[in-house]
C-alpha positions in Angstrom: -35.4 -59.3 23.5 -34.8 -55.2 24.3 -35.0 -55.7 27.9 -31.3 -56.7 29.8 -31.2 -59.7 32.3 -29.0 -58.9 34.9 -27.1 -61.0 37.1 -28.5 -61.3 40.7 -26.6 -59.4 43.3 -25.1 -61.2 46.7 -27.9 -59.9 49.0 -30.8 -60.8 47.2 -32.5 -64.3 48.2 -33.3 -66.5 44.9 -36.9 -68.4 45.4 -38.7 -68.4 41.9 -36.7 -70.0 39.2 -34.5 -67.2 37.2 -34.1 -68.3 33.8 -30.4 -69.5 33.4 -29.9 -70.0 37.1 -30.8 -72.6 39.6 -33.6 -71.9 42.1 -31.4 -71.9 45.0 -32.0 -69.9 48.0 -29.0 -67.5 49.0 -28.8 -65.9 52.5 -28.5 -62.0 52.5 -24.9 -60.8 53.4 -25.3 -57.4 55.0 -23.1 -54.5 53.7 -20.5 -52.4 55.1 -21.6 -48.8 55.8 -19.2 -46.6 55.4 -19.0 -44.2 58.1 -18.3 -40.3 57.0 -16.6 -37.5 58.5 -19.0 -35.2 60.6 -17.3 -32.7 58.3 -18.6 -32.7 54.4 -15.9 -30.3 52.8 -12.8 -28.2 53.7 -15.0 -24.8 52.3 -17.5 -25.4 55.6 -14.8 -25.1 57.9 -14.3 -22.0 59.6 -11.0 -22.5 60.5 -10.6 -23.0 56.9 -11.7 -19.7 55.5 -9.0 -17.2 56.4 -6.3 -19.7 55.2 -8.6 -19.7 51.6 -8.7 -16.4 51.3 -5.2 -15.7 51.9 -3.9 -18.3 50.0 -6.1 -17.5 46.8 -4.9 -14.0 47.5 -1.8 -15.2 47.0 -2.4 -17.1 44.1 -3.6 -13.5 42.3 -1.1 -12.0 43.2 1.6 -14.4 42.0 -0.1 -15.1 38.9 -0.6 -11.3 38.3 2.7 -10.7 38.9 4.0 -13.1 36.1 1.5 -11.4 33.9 2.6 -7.9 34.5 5.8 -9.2 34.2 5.3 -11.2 30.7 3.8 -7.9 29.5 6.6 -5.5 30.5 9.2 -7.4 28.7 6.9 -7.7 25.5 6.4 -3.8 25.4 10.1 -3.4 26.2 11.3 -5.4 23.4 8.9 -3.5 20.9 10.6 -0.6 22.3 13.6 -1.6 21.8 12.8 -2.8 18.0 11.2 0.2 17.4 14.1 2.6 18.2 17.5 0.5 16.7 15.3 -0.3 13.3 15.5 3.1 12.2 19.3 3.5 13.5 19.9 0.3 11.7 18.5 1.7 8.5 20.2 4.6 8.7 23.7 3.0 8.9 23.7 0.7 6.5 22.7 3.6 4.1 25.7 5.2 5.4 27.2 2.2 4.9 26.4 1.9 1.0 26.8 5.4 0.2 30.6 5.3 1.6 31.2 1.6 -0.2 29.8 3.5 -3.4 32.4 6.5 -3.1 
């Protein structure tokens, strides 16, 4: 009951009687083989090498850069809050103490 029938695949030959199926001899189809590259990945190149490291070099760099970048404009907006705040303070109290006059 627990254990799975499964289907039989197209190269197997049927001779003993599988329950559900007819006892029917099949002839074996042979498979494809798939031939691969003599190369296995782009990193085992050594042509390949110099253009990684340069292009992750790159990469750093550009990704730093936005960083840096990001960062810079974050501290000079703080900056920037952090001196007109006080000037803004200070003017509308002149402000209110001349309307009060």
């Amino acid at each position: 009951m627990f254990k799975p029938t499964y289907p039989p695949s197209d190269t197997t030959v049927l001779t003993a009687h599988t329950p559900g199926r007819p006892a029917v001899e099949t002839a074996a189809h042979p498979t494809p083989v798939v031939q691969r590259s003599p190369r296995t990945s782009l990193a085992g190149t050594l042509r390949a090498r110099p253009g990684m490291v340069v292009g992750g070099t790159a990469v750093v760099l550009v990704v730093g850069g936005v960083l840096v970048s990001m960062f810079l404009a974050v501290a000079l907006v703080g900056f920037a809050a952090a001196i007109c705040a006080p000037v803004a303070v200070i003017l509308v109290r002149m402000a209110r103490r001349d309307a009060g006059r």
